[in-house]
C-alpha positions in Angstrom: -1.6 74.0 122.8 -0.2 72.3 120.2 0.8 73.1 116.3 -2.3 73.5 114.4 -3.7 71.6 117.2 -2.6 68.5 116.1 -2.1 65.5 118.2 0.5 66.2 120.6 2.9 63.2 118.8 3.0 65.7 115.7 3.5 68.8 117.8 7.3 68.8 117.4 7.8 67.4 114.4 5.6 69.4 112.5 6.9 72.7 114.0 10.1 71.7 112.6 8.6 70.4 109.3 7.0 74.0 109.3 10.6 76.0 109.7 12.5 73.9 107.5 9.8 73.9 104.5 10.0 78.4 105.0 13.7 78.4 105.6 14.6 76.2 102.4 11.9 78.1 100.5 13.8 81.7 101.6 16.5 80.2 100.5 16.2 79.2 97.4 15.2 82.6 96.2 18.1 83.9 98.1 20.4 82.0 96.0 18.2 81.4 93.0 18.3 77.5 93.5 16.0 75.4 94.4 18.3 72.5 95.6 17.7 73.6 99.4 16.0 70.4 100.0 17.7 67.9 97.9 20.7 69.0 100.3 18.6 67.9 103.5 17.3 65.3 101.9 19.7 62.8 103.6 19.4 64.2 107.0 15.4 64.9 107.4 14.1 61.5 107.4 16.8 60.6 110.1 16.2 63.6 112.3 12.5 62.5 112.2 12.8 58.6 113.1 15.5 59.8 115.4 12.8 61.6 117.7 10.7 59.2 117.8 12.5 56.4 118.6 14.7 58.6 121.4 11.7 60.1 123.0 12.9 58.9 126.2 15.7 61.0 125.8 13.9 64.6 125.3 12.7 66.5 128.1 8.7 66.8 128.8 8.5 70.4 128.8 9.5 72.4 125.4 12.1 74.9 126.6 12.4 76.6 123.0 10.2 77.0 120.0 12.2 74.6 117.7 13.5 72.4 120.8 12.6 68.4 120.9 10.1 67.9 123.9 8.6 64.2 124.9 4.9 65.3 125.2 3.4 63.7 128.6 0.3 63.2 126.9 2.0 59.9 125.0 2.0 58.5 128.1 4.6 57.3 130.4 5.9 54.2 128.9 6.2 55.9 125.9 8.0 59.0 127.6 10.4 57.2 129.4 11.3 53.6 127.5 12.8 52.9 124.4 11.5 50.6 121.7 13.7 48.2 120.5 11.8 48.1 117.0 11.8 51.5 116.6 16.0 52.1 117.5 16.7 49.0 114.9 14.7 51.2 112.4 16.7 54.3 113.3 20.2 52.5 112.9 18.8 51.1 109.7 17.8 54.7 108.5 21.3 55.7 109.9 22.7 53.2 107.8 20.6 54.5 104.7 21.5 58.3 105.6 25.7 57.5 105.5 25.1 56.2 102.1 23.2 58.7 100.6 25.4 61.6 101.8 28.6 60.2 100.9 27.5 60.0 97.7 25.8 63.4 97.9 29.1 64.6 98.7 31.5 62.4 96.3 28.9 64.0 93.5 29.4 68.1 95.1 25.7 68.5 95.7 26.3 69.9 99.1 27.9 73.1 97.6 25.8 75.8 97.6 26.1 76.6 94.2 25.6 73.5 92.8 21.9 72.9 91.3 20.0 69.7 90.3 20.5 69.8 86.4 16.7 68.9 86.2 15.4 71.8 88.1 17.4 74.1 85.6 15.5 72.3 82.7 11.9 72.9 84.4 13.1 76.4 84.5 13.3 76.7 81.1 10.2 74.7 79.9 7.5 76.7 82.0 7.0 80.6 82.9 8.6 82.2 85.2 5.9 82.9 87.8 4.6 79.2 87.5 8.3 77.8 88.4 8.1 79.5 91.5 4.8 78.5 92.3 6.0 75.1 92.1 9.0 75.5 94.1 6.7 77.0 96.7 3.9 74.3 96.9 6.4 71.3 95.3 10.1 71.7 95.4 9.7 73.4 99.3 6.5 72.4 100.6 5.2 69.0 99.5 8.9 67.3 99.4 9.1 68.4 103.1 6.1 66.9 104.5 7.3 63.9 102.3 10.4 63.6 104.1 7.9 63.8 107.5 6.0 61.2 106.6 9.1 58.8 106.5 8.9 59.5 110.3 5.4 58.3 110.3 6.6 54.6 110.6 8.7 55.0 113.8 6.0 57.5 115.4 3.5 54.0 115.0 5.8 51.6 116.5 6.3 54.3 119.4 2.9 55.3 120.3 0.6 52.1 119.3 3.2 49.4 119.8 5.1 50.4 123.1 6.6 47.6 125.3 6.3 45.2 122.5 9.8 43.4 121.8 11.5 42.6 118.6 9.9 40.0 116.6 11.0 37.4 113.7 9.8 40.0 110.6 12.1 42.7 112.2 15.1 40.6 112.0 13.6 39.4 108.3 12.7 43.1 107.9 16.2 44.4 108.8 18.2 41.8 106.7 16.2 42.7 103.6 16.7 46.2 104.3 20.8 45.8 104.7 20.7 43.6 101.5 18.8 46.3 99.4 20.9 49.1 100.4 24.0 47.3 99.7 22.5 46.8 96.3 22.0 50.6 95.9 25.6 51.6 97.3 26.7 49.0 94.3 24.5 50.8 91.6 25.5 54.7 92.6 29.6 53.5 92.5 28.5 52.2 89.5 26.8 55.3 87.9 30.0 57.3 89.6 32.5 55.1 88.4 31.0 55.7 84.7 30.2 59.3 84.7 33.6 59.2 86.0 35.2 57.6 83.2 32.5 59.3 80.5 33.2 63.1 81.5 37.5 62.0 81.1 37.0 60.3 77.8 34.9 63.0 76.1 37.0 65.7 77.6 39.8 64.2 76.2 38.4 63.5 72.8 37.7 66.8 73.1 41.1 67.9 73.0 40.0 69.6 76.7 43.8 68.9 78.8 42.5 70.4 82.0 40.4 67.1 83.0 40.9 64.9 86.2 42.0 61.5 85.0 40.2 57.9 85.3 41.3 56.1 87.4 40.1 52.8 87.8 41.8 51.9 90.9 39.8 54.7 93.1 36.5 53.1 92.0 34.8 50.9 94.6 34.7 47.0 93.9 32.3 45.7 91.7 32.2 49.7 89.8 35.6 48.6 87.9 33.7 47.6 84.9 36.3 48.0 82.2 34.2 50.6 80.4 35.1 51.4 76.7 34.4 54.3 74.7 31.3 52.7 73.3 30.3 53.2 76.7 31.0 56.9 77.1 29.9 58.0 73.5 26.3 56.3 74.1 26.1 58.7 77.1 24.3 56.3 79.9 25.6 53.1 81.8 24.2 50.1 80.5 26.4 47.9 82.7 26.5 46.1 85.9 23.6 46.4 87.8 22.1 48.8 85.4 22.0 45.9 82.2 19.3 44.2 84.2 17.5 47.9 85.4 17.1 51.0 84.0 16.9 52.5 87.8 18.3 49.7 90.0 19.3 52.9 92.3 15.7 53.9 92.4 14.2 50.3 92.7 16.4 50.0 95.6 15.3 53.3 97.3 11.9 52.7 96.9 11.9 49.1 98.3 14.2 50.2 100.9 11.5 52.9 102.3 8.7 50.3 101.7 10.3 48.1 104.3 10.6 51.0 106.9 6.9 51.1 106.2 6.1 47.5 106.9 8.0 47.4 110.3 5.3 48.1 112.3 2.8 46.5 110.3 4.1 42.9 109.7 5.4 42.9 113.7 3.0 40.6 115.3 1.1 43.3 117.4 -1.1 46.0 116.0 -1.7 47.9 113.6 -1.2 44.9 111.1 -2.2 44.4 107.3 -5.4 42.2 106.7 -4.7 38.8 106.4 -6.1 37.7 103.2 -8.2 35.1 105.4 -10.2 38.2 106.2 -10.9 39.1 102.5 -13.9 37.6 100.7 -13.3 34.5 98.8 -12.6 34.7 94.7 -15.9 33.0 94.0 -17.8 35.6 96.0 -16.3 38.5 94.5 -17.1 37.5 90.9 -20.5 37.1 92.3 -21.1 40.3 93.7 -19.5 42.2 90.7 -21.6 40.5 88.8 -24.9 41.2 90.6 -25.1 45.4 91.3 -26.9 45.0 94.2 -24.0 43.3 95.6 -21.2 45.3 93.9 -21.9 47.5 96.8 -21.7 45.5 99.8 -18.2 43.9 98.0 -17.1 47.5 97.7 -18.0 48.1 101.9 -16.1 45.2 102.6 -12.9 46.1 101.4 -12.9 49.3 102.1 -13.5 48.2 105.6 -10.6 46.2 105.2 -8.1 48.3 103.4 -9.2 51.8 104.6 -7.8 51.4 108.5 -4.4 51.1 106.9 -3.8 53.4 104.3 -3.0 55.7 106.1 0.1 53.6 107.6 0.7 53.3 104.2 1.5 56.7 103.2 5.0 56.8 103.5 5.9 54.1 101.2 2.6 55.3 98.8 4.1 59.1 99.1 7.9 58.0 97.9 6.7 56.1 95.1 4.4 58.6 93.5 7.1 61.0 93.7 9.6 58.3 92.6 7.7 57.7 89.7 7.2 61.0 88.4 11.0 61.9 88.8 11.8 59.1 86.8 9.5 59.9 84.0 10.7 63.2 83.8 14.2 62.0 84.1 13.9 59.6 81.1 12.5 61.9 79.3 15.2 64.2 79.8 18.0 61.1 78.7 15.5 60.3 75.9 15.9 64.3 74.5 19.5 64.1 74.6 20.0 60.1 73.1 17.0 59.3 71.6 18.2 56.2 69.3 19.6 54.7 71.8 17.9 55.4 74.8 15.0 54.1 73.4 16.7 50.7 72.7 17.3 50.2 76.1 14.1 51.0 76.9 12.7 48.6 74.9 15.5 46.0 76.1 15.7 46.4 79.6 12.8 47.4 82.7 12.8 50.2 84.0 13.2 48.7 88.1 12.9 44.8 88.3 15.0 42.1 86.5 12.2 40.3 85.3 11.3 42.8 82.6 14.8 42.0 81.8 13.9 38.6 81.1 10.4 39.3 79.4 11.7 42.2 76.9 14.2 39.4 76.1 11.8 36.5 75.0 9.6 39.5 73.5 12.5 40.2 71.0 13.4 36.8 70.0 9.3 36.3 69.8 8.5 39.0 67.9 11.2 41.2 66.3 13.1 40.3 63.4 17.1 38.7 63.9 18.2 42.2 62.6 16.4 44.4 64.5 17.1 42.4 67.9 21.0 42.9 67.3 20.5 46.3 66.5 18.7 46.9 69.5 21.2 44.8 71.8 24.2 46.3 70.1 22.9 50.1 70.7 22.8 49.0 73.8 25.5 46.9 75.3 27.9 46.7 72.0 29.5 49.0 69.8 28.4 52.3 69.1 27.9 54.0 66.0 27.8 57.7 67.2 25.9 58.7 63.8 23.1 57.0 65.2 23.2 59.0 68.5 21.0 61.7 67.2 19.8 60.3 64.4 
């Protein structure tokens, strides 16, 4: 019998879901923080693909509670021979993993005692009894099953597209998905390399001696962006990378997961996407929203359409909810602590994409005065008046 008699391709990894979603939770009242996840946050959706696309490689029979088993139920092609689509997503999610712990680790969030600064801020902002609640249900329970789902993709192309071979969109797939998280290993040495350079500076000014020194030549290429102390007393990077995107780290991550997503969907065998031929034309769906009698029938159709897929969908839908709302709260947290100027470059620059880059542009020069466009573009890229800061 399987977990919570689910299908037997869940069996395993929800077991393991199960423990590490109990033993983080433990943990973090243990040690009073709640960072127990973000720690495995690198590893998790790696262990998950990993499974899936190694199947061949477990035994049939499940020798220990937490031991990896290949159920016989999957079948024996799936059992016993690897995907190729699925092992390019694993080295590509290998790939991703390397780059998110060595910067996990450059930053000293492995360390037990270190705690995401925004977790200590929720703390403070609701009761007691309702923080733990969330770390129960949110922090511990929801993030895990989260970082499950980001399995989901490989489990698809394992059991519903075995002894298919690799097709044009996974090469396409693949080469957008090296190019987008060389983009994100650019924008974190950029963040590090600042905050780097920030924490010296202010230290310094500070009259603080004890202080590790800049040092430009450590910093990665294309993070050596002569920063200035403009740059460290307006208290966020606005350079690089991040003058085109508020979160070019985040935009990055998110596309990144939406490509894992696609994989199996955009291959040329199914489950695939509806082809917009399949949807109704424009002219009929004006007429039927129109016409209530018809509003229904439009409705049946695409939910005909769309419904089959959504779930497939979850991972990427999953990430970027969550995505979404820690950048919200994130900004609001910057916005507390520099609200002058952090609203400048919110008004200046998108929050993911360069084209809001572009459009906030011609909006200034459209709309705003001369004066307050230069203000706004020298709050934000020039010199820094630190009277303004708080003002």
């Amino acid at each position: 019998m399987t977990f919570l008699s689910l299908p037997p391709a869940l069996d395993w990894p929800a077991r393991f879901c199960a423990f590490v979603t109990l033993a983080t939770y433990v943990t973090s009242i243990l040690t009073s923080n709640v960072s127990q996840v973000d720690r495995l946050w690198t590893f998790l959706p790696t262990i998950y693909t990993a499974y899936y696309a190694l199947l061949p490689l477990w035994p049939t029979k499940q020798s220990t509670l937490l031991s990896p088993y290949s159920p016989k139920e999957l079948g024996w092609s799936v059992v016993t021979t690897y995907n190729p689509r699925a092992l390019l997503m694993l080295t590509l999610i290998t790939i991703w993993m390397c780059r998110l712990s060595y910067n996990t680790y450059r930053r000293g969030l492995f360390s037990l005692k270190e705690e995401d600064y925004r977790w200590a801020i929720l703390r403070k902002q609701i009761p007691a009894w309702f923080f733990q609640v969330t770390n129960f249900v949110f922090i511990s329970g929801i993030q895990n099953v989260l970082l499950l789902l980001l399995g989901f993709p490989a489990k698809t192309v394992v059991t519903e597209q075995s002894n298919t071979p690799l097709a044009s969109s996974d090469v396409v797939l693949a080469i957008c998905a090296l190019l987008v998280l060389a983009l994100e290993f650019i924008a974190d040495n950029q963040q590090y390399a600042y905050q780097s350079y920030k924490h010296y500076f202010l230290a310094t000014e500070k009259g603080i001696k004890n202080v590790t020194p800049y040092n430009e030549k450590k910093q990665w290429p294309l993070a050596r962006l002569n920063w200035t102390p403009d740059d460290a007393r307006r208290g966020f990077i606005t350079k690089g990378l991040w003058r085109y995107s508020r979160h070019p780290n985040f935009a990055c991550e998110q596309t990144f997961w939406w490509i894992i997503t696609l994989f199996p969907l955009i291959a040329p065998y199914a489950p695939n996407l509806p082809a917009i031929s399949e949807f109704p034309p424009q002219r009929v769906i004006l007429i039927s929203l129109a016409d209530p009698k018809l509003r229904r029938k439009l409705f049946n159709v695409f939910y005909d359409l769309i419904a089959p897929v959504v779930t497939y969908l979850l991972p990427g839908i999953g990430l970027s909810l969550l995505g979404f709302s820690s950048i919200k709260y994130t900004e609001d947290i910057t916005k507390s602590k520099y609200p002058i100027a952090y609203d400048a470059y919110q008004r200046r620059v998108g929050m993911f994409g360069p084209l809001a880059y572009i459009r906030k542009g011609i909006m200034l020069r459209l709309w705003e005065k001369a004066e307050t466009r230069e203000r706004i573009e020298r709050l934000v890229w020039g010199k820094f008046d630190e009277q303004e800061k708080e003002e």
